[in-house]
Biopython code that builds the backbone (N, CA, C, O; Angstrom):
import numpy as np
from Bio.PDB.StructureBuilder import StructureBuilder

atoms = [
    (1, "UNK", "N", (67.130, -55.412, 163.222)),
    (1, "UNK", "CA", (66.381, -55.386, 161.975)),
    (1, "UNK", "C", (67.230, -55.904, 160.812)),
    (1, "UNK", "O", (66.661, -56.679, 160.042)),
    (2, "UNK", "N", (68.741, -55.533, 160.527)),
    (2, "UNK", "CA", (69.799, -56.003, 159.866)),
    (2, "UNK", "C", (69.438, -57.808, 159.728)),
    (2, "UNK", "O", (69.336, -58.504, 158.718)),
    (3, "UNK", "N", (69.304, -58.175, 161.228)),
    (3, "UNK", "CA", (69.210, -59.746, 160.419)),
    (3, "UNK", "C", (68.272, -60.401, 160.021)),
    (3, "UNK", "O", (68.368, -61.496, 159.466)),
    (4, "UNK", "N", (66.501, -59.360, 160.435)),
    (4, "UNK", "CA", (65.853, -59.847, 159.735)),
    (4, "UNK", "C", (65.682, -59.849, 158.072)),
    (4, "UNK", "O", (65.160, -60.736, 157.398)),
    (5, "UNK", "N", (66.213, -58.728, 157.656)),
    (5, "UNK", "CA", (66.393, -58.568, 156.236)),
    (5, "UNK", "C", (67.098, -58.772, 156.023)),
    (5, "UNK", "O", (67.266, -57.993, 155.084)),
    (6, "UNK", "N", (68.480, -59.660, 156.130)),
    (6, "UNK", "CA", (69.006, -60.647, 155.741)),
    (6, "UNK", "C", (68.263, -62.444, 155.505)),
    (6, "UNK", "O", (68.115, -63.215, 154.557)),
    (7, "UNK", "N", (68.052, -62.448, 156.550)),
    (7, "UNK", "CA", (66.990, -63.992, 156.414)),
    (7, "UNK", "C", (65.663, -64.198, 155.692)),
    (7, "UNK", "O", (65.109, -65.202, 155.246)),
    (8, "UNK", "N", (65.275, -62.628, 155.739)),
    (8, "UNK", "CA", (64.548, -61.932, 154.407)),
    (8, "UNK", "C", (65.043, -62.347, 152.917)),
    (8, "UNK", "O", (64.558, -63.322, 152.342)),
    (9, "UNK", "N", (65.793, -61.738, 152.485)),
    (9, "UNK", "CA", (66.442, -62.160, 151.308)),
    (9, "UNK", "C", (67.165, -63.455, 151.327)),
    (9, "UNK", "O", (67.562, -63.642, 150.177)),
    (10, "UNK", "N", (67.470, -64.296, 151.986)),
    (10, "UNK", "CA", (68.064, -65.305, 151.934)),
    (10, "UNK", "C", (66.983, -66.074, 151.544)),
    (10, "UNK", "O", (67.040, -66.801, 150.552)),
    (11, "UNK", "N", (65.628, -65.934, 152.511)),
    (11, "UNK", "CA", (64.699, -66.515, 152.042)),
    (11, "UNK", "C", (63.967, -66.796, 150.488)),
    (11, "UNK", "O", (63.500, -67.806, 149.960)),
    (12, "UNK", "N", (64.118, -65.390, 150.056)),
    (12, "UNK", "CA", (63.700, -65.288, 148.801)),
    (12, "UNK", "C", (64.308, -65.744, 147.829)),
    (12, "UNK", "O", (63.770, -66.077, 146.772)),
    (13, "UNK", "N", (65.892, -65.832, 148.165)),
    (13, "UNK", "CA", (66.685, -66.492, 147.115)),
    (13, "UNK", "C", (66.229, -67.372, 146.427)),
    (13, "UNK", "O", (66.549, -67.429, 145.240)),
    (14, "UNK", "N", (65.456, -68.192, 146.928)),
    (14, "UNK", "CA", (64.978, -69.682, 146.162)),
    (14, "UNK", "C", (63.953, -69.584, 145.322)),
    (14, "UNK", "O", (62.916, -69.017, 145.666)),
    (15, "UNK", "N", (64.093, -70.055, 144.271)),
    (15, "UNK", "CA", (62.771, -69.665, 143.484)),
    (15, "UNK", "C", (61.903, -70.215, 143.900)),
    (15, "UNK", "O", (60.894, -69.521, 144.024)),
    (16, "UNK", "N", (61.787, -71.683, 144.329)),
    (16, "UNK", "CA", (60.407, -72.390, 144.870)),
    (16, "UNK", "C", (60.157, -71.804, 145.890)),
    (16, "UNK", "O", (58.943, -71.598, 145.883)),
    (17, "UNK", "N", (60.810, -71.224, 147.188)),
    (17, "UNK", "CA", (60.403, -70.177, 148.744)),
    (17, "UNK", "C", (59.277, -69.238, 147.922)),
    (17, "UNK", "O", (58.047, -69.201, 147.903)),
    (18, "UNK", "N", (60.484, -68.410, 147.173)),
    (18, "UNK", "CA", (59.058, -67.423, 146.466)),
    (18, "UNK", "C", (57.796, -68.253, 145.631)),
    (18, "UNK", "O", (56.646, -67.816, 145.639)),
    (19, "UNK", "N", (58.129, -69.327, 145.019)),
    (19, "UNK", "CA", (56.427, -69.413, 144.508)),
    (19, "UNK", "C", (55.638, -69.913, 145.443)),
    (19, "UNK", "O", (54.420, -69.851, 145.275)),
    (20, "UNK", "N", (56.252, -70.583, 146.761)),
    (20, "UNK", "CA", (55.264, -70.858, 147.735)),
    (20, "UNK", "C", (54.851, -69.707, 148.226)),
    (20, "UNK", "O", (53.694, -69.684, 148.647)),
    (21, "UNK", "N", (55.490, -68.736, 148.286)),
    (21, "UNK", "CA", (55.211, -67.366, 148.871)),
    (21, "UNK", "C", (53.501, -66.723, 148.174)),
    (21, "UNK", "O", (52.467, -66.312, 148.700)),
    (22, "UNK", "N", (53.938, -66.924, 146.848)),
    (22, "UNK", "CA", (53.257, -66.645, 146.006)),
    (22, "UNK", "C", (51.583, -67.401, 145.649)),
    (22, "UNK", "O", (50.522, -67.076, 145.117)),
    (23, "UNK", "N", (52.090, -68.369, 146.212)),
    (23, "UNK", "CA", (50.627, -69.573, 146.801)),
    (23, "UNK", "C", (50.161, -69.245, 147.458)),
    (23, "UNK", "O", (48.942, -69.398, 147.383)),
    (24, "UNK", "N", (50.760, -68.483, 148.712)),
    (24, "UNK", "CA", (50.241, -68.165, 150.120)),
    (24, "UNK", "C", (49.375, -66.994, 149.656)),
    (24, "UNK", "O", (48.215, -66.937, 150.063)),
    (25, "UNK", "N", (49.835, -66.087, 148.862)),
    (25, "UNK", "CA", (49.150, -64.863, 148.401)),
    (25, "UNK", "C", (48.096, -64.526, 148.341)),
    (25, "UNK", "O", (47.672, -63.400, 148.605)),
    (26, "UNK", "N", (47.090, -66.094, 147.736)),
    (26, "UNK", "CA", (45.874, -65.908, 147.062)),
    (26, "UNK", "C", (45.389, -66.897, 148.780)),
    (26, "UNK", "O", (44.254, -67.342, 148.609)),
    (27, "UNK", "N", (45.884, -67.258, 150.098)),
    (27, "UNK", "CA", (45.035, -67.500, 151.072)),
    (27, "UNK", "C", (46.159, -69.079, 151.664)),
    (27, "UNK", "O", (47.006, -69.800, 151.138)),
    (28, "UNK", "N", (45.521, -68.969, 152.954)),
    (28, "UNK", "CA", (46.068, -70.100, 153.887)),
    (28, "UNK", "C", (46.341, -71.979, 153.189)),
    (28, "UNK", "O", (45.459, -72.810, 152.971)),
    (29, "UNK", "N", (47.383, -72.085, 153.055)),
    (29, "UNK", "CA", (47.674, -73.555, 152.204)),
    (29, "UNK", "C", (48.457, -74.379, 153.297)),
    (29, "UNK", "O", (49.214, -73.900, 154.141)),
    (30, "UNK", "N", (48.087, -75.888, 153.102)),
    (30, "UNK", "CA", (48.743, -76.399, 153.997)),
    (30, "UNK", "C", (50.474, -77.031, 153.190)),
    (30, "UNK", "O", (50.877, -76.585, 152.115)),
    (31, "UNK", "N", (51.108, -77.918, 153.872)),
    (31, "UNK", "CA", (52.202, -77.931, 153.506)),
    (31, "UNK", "C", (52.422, -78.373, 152.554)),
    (31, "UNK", "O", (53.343, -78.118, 151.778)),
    (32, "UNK", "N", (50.953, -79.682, 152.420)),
    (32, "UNK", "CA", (51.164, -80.967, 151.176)),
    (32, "UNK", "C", (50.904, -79.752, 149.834)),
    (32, "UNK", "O", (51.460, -79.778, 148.736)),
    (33, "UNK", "N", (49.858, -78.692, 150.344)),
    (33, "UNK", "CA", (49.725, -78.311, 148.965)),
    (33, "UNK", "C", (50.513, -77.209, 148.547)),
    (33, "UNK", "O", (50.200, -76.587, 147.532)),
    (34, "UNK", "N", (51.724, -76.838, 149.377)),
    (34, "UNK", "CA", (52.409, -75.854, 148.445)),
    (34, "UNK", "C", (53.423, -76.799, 148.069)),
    (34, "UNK", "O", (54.337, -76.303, 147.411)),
    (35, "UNK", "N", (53.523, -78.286, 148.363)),
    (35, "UNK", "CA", (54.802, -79.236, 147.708)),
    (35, "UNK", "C", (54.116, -79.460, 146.317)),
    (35, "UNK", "O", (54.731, -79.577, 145.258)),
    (36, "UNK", "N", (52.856, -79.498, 146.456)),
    (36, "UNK", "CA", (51.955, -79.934, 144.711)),
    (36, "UNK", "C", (52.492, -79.561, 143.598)),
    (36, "UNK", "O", (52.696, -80.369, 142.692)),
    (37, "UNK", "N", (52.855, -78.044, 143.491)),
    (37, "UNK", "CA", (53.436, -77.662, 142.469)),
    (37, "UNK", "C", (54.603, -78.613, 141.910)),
    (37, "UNK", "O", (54.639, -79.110, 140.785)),
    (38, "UNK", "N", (55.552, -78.760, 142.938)),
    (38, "UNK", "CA", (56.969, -79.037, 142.845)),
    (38, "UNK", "C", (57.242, -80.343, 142.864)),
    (38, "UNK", "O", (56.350, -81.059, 143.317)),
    (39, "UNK", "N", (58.386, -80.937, 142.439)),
    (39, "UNK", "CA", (58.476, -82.815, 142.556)),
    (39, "UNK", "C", (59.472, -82.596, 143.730)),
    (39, "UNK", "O", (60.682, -82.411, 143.596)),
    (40, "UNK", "N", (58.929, -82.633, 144.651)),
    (40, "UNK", "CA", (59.272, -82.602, 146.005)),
    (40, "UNK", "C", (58.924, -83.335, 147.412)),
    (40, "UNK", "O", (57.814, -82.993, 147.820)),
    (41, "UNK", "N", (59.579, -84.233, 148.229)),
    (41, "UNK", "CA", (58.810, -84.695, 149.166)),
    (41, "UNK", "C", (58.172, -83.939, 150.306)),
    (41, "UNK", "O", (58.512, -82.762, 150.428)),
    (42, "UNK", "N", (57.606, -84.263, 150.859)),
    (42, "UNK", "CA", (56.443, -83.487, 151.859)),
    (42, "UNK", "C", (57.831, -83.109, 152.842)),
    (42, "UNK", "O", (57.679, -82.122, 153.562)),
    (43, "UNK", "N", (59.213, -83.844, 152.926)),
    (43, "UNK", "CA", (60.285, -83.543, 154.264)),
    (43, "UNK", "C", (61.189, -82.230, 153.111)),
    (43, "UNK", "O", (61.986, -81.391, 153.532)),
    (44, "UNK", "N", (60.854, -82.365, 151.953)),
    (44, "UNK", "CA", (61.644, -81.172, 151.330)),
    (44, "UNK", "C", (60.692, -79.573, 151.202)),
    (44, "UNK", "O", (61.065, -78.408, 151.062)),
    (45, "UNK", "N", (59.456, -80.154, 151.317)),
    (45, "UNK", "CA", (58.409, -78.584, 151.327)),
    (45, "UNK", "C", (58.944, -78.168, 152.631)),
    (45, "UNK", "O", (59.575, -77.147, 152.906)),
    (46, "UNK", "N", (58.495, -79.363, 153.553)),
    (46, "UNK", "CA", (58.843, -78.740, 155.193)),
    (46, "UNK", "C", (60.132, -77.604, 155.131)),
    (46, "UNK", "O", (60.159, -76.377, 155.037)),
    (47, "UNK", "N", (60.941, -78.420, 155.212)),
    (47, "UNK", "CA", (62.280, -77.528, 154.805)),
    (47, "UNK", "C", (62.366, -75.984, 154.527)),
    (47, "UNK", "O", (62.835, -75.022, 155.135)),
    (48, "UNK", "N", (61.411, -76.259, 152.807)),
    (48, "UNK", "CA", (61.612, -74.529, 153.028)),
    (48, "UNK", "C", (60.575, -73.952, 153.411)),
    (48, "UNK", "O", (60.560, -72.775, 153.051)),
    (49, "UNK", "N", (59.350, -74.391, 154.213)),
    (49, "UNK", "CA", (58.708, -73.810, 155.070)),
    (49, "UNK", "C", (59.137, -73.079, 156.556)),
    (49, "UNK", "O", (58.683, -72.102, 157.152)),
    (50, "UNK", "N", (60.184, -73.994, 156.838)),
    (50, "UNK", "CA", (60.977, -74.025, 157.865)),
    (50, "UNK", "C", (62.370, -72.368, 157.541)),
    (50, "UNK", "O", (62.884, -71.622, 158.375)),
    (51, "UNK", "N", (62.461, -72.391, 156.586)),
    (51, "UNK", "CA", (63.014, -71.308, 156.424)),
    (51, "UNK", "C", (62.314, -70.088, 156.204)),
    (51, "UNK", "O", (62.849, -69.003, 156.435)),
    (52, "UNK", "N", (60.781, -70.228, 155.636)),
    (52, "UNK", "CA", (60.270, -69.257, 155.648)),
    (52, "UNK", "C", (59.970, -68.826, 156.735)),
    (52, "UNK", "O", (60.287, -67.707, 157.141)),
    (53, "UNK", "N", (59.371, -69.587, 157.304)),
    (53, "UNK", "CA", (59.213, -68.963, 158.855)),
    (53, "UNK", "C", (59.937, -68.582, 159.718)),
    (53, "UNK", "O", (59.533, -67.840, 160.614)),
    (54, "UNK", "N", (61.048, -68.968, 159.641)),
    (54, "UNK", "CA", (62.553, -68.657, 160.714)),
    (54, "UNK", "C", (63.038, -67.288, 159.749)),
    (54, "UNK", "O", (64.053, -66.696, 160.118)),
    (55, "UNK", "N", (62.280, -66.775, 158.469)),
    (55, "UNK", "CA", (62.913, -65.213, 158.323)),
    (55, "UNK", "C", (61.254, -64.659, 158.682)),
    (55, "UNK", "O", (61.047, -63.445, 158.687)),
    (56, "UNK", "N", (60.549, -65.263, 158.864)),
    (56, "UNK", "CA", (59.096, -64.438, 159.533)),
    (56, "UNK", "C", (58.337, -64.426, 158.340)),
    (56, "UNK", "O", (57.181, -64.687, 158.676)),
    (57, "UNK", "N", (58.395, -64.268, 157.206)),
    (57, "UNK", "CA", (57.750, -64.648, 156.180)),
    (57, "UNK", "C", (56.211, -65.323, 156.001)),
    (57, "UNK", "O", (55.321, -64.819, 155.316)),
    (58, "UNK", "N", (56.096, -66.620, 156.799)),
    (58, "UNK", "CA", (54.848, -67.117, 157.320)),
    (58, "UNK", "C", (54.584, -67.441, 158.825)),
    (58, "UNK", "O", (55.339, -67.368, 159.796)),
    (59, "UNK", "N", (53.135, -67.864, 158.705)),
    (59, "UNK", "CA", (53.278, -68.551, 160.235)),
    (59, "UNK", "C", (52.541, -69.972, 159.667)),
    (59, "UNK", "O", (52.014, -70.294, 158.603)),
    (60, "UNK", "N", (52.812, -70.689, 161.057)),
    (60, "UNK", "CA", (52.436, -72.092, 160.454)),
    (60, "UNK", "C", (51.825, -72.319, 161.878)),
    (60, "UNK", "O", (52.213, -71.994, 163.000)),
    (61, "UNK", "N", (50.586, -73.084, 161.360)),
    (61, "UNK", "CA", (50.140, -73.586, 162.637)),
    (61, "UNK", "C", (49.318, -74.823, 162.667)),
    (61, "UNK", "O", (48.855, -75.122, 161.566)),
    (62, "UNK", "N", (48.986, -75.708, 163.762)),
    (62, "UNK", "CA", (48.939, -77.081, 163.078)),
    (62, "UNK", "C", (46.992, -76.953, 163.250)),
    (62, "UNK", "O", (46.248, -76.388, 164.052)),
    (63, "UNK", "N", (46.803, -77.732, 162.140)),
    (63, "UNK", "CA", (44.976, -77.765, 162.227)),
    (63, "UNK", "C", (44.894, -79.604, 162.233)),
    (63, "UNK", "O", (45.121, -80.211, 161.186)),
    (64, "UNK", "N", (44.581, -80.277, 163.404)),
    (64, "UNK", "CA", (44.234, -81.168, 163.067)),
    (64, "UNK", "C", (45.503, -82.385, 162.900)),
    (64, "UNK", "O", (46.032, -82.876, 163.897)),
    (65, "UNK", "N", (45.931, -82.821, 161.329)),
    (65, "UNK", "CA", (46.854, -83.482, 161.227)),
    (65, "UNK", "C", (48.002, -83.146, 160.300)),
    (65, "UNK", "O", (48.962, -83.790, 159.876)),
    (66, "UNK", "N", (47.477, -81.672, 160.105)),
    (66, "UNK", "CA", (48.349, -80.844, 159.178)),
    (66, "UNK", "C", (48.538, -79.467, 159.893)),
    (66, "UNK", "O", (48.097, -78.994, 160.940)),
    (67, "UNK", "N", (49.412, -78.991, 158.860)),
    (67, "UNK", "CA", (50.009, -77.466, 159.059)),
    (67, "UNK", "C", (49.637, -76.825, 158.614)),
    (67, "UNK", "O", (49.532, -77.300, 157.483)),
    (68, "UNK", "N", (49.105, -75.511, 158.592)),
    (68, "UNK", "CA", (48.366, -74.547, 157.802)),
    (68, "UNK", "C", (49.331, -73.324, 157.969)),
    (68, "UNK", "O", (49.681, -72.753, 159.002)),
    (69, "UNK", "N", (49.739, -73.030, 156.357)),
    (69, "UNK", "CA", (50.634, -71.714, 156.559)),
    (69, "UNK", "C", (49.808, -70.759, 155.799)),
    (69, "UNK", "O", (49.143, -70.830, 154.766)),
    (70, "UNK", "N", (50.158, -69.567, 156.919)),
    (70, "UNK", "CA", (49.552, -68.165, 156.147)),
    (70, "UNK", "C", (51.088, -67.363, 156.256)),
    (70, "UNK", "O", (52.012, -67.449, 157.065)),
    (71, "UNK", "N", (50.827, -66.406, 154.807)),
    (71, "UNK", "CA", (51.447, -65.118, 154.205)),
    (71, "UNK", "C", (51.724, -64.180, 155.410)),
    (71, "UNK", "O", (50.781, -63.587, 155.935)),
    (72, "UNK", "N", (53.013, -64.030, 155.868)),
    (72, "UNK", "CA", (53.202, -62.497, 156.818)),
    (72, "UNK", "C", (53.720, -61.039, 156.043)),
    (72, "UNK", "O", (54.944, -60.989, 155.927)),
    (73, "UNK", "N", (53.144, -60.125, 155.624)),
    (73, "UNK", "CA", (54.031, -59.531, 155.104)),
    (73, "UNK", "C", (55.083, -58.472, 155.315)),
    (73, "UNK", "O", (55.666, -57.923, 154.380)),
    (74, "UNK", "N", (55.292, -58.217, 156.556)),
    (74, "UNK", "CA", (55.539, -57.111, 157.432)),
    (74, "UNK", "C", (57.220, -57.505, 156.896)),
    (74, "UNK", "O", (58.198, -56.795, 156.661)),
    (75, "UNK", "N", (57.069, -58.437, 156.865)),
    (75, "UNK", "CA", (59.449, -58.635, 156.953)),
    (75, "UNK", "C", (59.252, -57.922, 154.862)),
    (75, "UNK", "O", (59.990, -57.085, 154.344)),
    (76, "UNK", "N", (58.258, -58.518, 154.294)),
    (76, "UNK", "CA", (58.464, -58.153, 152.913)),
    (76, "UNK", "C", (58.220, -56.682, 152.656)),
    (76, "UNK", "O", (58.568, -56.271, 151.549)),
    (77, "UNK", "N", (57.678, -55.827, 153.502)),
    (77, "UNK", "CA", (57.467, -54.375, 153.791)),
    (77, "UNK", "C", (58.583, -53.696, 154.089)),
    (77, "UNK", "O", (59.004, -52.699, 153.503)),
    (78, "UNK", "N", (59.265, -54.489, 155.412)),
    (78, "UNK", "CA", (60.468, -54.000, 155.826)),
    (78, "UNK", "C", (61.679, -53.793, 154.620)),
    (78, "UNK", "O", (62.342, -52.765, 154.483)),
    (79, "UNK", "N", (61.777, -54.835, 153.917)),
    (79, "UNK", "CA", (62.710, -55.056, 152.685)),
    (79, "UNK", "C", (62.455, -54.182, 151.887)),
    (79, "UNK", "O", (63.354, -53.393, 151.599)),
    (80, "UNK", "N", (61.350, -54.072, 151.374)),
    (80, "UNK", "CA", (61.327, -53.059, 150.448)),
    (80, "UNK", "C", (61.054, -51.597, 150.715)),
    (80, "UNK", "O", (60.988, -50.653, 149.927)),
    (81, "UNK", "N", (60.883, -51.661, 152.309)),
    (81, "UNK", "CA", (61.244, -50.251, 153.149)),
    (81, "UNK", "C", (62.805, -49.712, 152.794)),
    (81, "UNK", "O", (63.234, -48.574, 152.609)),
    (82, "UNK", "N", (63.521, -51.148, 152.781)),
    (82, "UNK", "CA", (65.225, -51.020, 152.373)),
    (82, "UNK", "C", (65.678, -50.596, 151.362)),
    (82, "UNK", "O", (66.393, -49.613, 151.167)),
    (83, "UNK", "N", (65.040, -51.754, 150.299)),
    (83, "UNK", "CA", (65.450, -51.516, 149.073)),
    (83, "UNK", "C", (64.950, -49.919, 148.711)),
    (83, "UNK", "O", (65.731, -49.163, 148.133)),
    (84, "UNK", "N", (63.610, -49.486, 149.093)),
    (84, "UNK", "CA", (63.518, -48.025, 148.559)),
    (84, "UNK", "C", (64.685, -46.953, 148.571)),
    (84, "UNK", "O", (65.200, -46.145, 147.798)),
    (85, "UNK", "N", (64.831, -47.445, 150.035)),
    (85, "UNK", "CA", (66.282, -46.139, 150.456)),
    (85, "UNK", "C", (67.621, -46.410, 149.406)),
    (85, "UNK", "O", (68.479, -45.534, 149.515)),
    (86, "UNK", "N", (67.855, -47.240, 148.639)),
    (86, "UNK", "CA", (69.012, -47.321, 148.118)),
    (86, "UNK", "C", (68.136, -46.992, 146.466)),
    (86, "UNK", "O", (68.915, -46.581, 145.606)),
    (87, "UNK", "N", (66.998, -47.106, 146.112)),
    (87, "UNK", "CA", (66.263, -46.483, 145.110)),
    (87, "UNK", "C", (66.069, -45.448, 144.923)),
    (87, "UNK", "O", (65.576, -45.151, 143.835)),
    (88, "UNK", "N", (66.368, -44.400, 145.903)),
    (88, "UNK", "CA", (66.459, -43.299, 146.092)),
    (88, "UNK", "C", (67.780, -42.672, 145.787)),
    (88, "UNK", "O", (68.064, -41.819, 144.946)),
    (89, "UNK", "N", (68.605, -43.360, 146.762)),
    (89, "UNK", "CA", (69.835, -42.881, 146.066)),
    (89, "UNK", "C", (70.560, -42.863, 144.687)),
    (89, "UNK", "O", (71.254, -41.961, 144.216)),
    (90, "UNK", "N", (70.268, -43.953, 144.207)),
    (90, "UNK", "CA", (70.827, -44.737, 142.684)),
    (90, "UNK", "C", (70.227, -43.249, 142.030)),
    (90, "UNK", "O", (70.935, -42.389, 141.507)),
    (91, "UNK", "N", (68.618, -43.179, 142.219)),
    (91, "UNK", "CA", (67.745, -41.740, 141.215)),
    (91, "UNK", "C", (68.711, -41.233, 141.022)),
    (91, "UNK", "O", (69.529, -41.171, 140.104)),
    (92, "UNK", "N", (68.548, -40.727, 142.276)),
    (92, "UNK", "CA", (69.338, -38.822, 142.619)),
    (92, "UNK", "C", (70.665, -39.249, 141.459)),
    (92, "UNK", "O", (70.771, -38.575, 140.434)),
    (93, "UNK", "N", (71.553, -40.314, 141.707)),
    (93, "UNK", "CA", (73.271, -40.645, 141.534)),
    (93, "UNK", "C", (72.855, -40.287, 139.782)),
    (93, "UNK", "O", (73.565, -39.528, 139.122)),
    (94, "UNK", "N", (71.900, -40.806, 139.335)),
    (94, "UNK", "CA", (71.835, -40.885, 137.747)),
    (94, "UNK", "C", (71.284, -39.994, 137.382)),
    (94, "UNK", "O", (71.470, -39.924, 136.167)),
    (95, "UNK", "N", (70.513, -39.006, 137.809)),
    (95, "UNK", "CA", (69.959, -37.834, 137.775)),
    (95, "UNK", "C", (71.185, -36.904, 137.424)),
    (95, "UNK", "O", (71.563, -36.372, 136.381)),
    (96, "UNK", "N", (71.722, -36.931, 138.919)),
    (96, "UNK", "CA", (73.196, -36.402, 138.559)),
    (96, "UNK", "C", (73.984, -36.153, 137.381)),
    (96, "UNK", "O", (74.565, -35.163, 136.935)),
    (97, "UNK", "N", (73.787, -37.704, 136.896)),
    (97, "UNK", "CA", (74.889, -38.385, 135.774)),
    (97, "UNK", "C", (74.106, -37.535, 134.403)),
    (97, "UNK", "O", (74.724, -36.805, 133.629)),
    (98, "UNK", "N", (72.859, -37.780, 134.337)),
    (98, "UNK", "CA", (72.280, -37.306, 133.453)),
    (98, "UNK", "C", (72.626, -36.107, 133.209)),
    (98, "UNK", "O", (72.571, -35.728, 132.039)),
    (99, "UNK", "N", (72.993, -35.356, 134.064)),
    (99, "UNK", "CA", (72.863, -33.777, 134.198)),
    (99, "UNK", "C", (74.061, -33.164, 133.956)),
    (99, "UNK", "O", (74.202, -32.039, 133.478)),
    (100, "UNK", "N", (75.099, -34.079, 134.365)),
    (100, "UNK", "CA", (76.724, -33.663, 133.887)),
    (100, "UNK", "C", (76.796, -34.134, 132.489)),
    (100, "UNK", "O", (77.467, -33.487, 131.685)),
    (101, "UNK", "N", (76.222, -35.111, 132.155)),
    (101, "UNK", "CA", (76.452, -35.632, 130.348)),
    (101, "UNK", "C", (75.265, -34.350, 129.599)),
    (101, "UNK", "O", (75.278, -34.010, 128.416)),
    (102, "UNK", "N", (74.706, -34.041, 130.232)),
    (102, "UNK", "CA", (74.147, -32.939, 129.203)),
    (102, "UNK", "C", (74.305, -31.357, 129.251)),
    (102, "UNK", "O", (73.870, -30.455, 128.535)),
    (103, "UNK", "N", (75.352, -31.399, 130.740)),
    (103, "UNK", "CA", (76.239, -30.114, 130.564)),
    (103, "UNK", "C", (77.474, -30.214, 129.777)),
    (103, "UNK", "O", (77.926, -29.201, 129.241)),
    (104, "UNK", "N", (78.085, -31.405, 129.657)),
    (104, "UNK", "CA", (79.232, -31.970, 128.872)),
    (104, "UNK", "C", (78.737, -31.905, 126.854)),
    (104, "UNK", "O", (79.537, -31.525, 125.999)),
    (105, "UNK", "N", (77.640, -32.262, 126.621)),
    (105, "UNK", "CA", (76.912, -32.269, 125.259)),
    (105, "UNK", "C", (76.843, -30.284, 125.363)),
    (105, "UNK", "O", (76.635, -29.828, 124.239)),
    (106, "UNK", "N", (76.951, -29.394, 126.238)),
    (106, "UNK", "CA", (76.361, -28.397, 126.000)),
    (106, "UNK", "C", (75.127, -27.856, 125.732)),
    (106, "UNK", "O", (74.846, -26.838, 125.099)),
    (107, "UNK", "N", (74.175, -28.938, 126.481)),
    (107, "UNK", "CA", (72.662, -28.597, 126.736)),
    (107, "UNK", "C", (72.084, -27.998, 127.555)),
    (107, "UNK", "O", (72.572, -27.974, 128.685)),
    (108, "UNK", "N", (71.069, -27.428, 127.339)),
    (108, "UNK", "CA", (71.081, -26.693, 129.169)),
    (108, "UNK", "C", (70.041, -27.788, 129.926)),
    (108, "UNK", "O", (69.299, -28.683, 129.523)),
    (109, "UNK", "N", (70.406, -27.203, 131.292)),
    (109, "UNK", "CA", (70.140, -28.094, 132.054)),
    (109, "UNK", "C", (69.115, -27.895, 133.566)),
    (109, "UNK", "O", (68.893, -28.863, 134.293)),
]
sb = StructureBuilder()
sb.init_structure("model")
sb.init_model(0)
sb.init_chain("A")
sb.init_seg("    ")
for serial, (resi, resn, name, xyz) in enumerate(atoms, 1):
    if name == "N":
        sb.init_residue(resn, " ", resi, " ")
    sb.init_atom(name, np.array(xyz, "f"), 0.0, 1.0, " ", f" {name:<3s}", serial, name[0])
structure = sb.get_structure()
């Protein structure tokens, strides 16, 4: 699971990965049209399609004479299955913090 949420976030790193991500959101787009946004050639969309899918992110499948990618969200579930657990901790850590700076002020607590 470690390396899917790594290739997870690697994925996301890119701002254009995420706004294609973000294309996919609103329904199934093929490749030419998540390059539309971007001044990009159809071999540079591929690309980071190609990364989205190799962290699981989409699936791509061919219709015809094109590719049709749909939204997966299960790896973006998993991640923020992750990120929660360390959201949890940080709380509690500053909760903490909060609680010693206002036994330190002489507040009760």
């Amino acid at each position: 699971m470690v390396e899917r949420i790594d290739a997870t976030f690697q994925a996301l790193a890119d701002p254009t990965r995420r706004a294609m991500l973000a294309h996919l959101a609103n329904g199934e787009r093929s490749i030419g049209e998540l390059a539309e946004p971007f001044t990009m050639s159809f071999a540079g969309a591929s690309k980071h399609v190609a990364t989205l899918e190799k962290a699981g992110l989409i699936e791509r499948r061919r219709q015809g004479r094109q590719y049709l990618c749909t939204l997966r969200v299960t790896p973006l579930a998993e991640a923020q299955a992750w990120l929660s657990q360390w959201e949890a901790l940080w709380t509690r850590r500053l909760d903490r913090l909060d609680s010693l700076i206002a036994i330190e002020k002489g507040e009760k607590v």
